[in-house]
NUVO-207120 format. One record per residue: x, y, z of N, C-alpha, C in turn; residue in one letter. Coordinates in Angstrom, 2 decimals. Atoms other than C-alpha are relative to their C-alpha. Layout:
% residues N
<neast:X&nnorth:Y&nup:Z&caeast:X&canorth:Y&caup:Z&ceast:X&cnorth:Y&cup:Z&residuo:A>
...
% end
This chain:
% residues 91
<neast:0.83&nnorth:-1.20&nup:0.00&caeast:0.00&canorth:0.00&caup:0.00&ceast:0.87&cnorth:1.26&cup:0.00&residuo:X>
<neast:-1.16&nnorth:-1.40&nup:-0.36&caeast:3.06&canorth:2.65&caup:0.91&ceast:0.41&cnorth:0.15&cup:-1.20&residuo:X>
<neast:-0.82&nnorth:-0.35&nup:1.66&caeast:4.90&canorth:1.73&caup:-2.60&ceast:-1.37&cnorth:0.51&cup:-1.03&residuo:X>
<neast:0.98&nnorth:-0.58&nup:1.14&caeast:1.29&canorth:2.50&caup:-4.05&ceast:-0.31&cnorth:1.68&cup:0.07&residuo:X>
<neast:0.36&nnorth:-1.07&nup:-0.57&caeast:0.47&canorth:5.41&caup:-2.46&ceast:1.11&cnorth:0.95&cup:-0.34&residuo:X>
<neast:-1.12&nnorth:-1.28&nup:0.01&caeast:4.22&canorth:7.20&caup:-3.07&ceast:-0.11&cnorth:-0.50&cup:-1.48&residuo:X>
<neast:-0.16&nnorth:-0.30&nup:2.06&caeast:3.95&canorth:6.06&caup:-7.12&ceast:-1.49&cnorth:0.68&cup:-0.08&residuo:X>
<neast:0.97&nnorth:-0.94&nup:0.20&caeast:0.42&canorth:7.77&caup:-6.86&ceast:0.22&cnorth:1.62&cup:-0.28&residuo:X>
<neast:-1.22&nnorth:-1.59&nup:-0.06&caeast:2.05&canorth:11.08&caup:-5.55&ceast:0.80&cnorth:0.31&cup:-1.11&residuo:X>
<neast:-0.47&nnorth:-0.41&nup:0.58&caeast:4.23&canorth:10.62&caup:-7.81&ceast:-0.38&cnorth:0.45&cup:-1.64&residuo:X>
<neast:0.75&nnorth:-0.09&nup:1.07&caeast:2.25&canorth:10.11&caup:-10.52&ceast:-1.04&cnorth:1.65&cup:-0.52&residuo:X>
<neast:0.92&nnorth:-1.60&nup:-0.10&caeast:-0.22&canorth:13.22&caup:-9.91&ceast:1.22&cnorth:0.85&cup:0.02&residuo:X>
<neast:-0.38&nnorth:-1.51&nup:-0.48&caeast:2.50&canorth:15.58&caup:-9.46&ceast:0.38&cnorth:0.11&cup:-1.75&residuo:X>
<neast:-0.63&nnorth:-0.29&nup:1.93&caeast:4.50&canorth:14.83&caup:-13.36&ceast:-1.34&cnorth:0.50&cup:-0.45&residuo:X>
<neast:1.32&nnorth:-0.33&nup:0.80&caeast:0.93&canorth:14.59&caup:-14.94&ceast:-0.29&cnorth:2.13&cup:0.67&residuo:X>
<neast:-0.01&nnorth:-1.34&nup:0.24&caeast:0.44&canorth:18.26&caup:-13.42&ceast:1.02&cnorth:0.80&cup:-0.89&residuo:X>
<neast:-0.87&nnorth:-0.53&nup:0.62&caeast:3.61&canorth:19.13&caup:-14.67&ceast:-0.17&cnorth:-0.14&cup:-1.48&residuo:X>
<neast:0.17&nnorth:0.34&nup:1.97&caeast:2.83&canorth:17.69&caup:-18.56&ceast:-1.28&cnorth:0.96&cup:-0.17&residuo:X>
<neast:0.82&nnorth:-0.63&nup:-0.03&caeast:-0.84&canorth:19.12&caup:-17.51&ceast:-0.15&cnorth:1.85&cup:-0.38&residuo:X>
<neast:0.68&nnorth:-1.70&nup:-0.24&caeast:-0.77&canorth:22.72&caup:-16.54&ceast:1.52&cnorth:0.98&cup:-0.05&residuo:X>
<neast:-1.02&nnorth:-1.22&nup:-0.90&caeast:2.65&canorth:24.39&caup:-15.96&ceast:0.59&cnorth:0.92&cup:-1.43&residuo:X>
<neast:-0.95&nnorth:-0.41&nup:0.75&caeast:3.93&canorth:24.74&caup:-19.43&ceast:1.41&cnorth:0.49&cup:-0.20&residuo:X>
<neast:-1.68&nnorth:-0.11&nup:0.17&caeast:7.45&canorth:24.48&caup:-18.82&ceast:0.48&cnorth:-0.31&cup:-0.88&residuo:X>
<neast:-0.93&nnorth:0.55&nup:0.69&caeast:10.43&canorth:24.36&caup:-20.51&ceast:0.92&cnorth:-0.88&cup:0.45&residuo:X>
<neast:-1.19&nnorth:0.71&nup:-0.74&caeast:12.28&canorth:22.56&caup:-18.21&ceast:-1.09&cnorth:-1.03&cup:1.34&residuo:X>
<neast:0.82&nnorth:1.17&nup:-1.48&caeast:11.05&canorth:19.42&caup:-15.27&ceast:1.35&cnorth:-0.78&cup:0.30&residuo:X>
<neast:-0.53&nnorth:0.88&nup:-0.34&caeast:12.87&canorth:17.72&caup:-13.15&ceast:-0.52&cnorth:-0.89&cup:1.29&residuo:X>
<neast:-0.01&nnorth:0.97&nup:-1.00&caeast:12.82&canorth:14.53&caup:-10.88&ceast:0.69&cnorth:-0.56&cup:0.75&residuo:X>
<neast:-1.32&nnorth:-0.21&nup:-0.72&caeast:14.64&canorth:14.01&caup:-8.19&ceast:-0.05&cnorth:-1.39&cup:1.30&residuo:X>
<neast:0.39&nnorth:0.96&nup:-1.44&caeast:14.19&canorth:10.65&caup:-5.61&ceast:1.19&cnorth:-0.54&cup:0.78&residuo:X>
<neast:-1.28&nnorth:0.05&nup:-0.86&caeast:16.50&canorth:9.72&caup:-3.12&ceast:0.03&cnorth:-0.35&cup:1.74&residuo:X>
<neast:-0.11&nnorth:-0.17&nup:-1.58&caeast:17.31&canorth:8.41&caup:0.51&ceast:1.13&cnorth:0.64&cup:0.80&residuo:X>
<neast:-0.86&nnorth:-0.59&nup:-0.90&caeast:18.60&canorth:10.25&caup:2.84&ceast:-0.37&cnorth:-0.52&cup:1.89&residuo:X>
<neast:-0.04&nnorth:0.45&nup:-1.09&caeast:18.95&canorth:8.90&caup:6.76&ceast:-1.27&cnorth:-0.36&cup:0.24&residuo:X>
<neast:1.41&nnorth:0.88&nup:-0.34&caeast:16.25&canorth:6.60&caup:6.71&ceast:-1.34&cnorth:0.62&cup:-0.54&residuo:X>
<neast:0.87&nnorth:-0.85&nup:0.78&caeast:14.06&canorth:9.20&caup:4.59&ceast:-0.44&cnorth:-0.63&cup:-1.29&residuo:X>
<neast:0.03&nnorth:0.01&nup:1.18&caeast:12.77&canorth:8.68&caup:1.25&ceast:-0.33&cnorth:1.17&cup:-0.44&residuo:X>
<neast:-0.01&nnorth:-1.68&nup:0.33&caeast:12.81&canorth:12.15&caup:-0.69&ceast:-0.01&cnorth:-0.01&cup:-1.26&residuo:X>
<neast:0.78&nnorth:-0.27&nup:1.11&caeast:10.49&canorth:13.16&caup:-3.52&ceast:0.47&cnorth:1.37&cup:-0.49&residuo:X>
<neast:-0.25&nnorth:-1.46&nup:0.26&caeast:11.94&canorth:16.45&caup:-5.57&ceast:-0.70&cnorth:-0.09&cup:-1.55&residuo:X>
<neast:-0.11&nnorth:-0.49&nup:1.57&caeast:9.84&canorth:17.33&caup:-8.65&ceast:-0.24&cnorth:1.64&cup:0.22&residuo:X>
<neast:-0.31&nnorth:-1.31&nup:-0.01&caeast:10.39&canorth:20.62&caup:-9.94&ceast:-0.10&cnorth:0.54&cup:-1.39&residuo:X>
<neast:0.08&nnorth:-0.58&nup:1.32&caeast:9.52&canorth:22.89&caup:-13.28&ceast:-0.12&cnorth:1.34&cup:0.16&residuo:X>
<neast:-0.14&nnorth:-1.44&nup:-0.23&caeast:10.15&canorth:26.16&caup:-14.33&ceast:-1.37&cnorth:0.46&cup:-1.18&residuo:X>
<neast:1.21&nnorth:-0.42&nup:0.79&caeast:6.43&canorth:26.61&caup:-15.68&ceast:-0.79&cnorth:1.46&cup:0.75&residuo:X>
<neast:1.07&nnorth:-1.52&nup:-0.36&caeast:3.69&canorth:29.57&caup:-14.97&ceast:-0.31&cnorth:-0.06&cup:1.25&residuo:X>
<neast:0.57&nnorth:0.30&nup:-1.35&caeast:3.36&canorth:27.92&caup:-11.67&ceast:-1.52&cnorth:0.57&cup:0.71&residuo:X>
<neast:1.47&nnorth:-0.07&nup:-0.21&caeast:-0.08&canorth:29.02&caup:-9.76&ceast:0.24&cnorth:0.53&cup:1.34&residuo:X>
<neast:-0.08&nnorth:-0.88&nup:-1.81&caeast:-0.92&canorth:31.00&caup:-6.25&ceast:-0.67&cnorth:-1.52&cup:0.96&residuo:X>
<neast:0.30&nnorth:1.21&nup:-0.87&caeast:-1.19&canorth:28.18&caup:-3.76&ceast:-1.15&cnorth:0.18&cup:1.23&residuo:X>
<neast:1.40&nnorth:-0.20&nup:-0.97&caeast:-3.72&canorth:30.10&caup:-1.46&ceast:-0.98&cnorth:0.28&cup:-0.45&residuo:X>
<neast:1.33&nnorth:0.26&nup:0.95&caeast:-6.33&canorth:30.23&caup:-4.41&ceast:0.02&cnorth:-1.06&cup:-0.71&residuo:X>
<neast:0.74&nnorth:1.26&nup:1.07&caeast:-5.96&canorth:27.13&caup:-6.02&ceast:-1.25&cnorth:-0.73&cup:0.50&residuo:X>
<neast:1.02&nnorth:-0.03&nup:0.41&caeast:-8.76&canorth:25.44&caup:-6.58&ceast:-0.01&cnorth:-1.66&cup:1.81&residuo:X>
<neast:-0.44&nnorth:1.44&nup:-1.33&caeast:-7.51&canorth:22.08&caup:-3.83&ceast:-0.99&cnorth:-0.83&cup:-1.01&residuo:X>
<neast:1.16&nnorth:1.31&nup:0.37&caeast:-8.96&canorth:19.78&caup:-6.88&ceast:0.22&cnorth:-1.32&cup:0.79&residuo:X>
<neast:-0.32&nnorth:1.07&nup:-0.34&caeast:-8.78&canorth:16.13&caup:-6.15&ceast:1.06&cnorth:-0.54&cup:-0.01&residuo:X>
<neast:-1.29&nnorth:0.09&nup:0.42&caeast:-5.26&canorth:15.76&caup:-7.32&ceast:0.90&cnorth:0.78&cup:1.25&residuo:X>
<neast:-0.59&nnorth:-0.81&nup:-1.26&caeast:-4.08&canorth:18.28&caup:-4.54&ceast:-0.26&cnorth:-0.98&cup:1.58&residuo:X>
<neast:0.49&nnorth:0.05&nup:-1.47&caeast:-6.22&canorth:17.14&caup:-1.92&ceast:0.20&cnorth:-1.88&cup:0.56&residuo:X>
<neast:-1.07&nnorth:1.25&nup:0.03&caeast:-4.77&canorth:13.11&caup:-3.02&ceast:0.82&cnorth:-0.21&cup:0.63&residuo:X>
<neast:-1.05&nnorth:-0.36&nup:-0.35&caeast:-1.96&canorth:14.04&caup:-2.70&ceast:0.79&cnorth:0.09&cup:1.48&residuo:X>
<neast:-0.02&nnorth:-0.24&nup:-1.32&caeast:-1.91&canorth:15.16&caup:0.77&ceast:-0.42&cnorth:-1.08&cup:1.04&residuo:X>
<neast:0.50&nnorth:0.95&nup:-0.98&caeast:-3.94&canorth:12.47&caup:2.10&ceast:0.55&cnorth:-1.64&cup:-0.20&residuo:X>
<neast:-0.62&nnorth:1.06&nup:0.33&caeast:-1.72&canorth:9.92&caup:0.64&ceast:1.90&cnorth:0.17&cup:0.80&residuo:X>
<neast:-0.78&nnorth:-0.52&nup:-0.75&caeast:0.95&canorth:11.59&caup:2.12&ceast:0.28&cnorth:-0.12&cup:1.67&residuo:X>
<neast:0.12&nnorth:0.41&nup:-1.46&caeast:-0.24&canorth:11.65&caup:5.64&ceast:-0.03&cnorth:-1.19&cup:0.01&residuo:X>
<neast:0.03&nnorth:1.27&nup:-0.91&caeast:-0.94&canorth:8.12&caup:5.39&ceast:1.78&cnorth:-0.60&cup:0.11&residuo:X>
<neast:-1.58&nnorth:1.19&nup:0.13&caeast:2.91&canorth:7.11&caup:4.58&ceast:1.03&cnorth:1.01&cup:1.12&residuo:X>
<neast:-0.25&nnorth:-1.01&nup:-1.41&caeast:3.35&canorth:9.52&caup:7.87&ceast:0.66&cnorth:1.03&cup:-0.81&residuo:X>
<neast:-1.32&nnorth:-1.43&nup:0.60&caeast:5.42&canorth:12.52&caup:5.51&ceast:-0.19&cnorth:0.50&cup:-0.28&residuo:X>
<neast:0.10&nnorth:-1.44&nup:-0.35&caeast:5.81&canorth:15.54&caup:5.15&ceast:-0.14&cnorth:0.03&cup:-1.66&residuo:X>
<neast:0.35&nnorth:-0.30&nup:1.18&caeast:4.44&canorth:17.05&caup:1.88&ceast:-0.52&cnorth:1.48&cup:-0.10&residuo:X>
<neast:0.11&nnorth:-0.86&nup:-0.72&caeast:4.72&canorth:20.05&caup:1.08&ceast:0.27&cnorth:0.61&cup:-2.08&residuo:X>
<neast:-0.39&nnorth:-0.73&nup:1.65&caeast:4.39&canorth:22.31&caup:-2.66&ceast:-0.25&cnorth:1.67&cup:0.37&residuo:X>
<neast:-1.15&nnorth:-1.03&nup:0.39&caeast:6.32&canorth:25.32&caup:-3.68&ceast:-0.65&cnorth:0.65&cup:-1.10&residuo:X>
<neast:0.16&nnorth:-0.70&nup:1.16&caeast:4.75&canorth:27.47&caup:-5.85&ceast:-0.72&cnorth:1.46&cup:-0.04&residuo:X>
<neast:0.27&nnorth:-1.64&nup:0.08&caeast:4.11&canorth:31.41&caup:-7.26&ceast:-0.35&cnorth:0.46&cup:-1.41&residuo:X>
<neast:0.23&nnorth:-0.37&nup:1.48&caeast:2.64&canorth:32.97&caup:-10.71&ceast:1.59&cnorth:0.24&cup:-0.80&residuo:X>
<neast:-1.35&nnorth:-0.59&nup:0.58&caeast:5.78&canorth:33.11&caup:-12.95&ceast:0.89&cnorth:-0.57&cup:0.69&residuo:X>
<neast:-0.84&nnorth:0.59&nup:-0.56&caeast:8.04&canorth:31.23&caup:-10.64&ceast:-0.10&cnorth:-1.70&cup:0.04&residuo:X>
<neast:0.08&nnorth:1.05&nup:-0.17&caeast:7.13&canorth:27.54&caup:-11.34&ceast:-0.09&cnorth:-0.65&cup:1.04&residuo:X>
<neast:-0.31&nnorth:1.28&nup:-1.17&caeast:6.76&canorth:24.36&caup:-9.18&ceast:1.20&cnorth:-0.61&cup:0.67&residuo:X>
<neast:-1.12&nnorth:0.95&nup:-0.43&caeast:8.35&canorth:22.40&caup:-6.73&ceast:-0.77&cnorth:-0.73&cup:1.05&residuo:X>
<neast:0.72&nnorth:1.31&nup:-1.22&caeast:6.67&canorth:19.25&caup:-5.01&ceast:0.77&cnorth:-0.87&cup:0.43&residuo:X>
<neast:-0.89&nnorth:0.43&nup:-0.71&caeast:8.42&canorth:18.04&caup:-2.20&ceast:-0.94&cnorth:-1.26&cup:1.02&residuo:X>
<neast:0.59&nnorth:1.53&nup:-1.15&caeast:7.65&canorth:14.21&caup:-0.20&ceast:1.22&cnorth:-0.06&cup:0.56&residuo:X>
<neast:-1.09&nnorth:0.42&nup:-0.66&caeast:9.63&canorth:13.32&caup:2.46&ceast:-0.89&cnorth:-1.26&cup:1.02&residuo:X>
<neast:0.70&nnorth:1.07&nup:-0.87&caeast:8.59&canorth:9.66&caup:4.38&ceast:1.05&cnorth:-0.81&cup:0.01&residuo:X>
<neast:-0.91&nnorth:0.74&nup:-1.20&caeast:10.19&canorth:7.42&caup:6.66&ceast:0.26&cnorth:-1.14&cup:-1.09&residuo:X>
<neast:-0.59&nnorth:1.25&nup:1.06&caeast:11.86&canorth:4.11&caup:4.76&ceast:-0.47&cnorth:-1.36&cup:0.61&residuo:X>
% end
């Protein structure tokens, strides 16, 4: 259920990125660090105001897939300054 739940996450965040950001640039970034597992995607698209988005289902996923694999989740973003969706959960 944990390995489903963090390829979900991961899944929703690219698809926004192919979706909505219109970048020229994405990156992916996974990795352990001291017993962590650590999610970095990141694009330099139109990015979006994070205290009006809309919290579709994809957001609000996200989050609750998050809490269940206990970690910290946490997105990065500003009009004109692109994304950055960050997971961090225990190993």
């Amino acid at each position: 259920e944990a390995r489903r739940d963090f390829f979900l996450i991961f899944k929703e965040a690219v698809n926004n990125v192919a979706k909505y950001s219109k970048c020229k640039h994405a990156s992916v970034h996974i990795s352990v660090k001291q017993q962590r597992l650590l999610l970095d995607i990141r694009d330099d698209g139109i990015g979006f105001n994070i205290n009006s988005a809309d919290d579709g289902n994809g957001l609000i996923n996200m989050k609750k897939r998050a809490d269940s694999l206990n970690g910290k989740f946490n997105i990065n973003s500003a009009p004109g300054k692109g994304t950055e969706v960050l997971l961090n959960v225990p190993v």
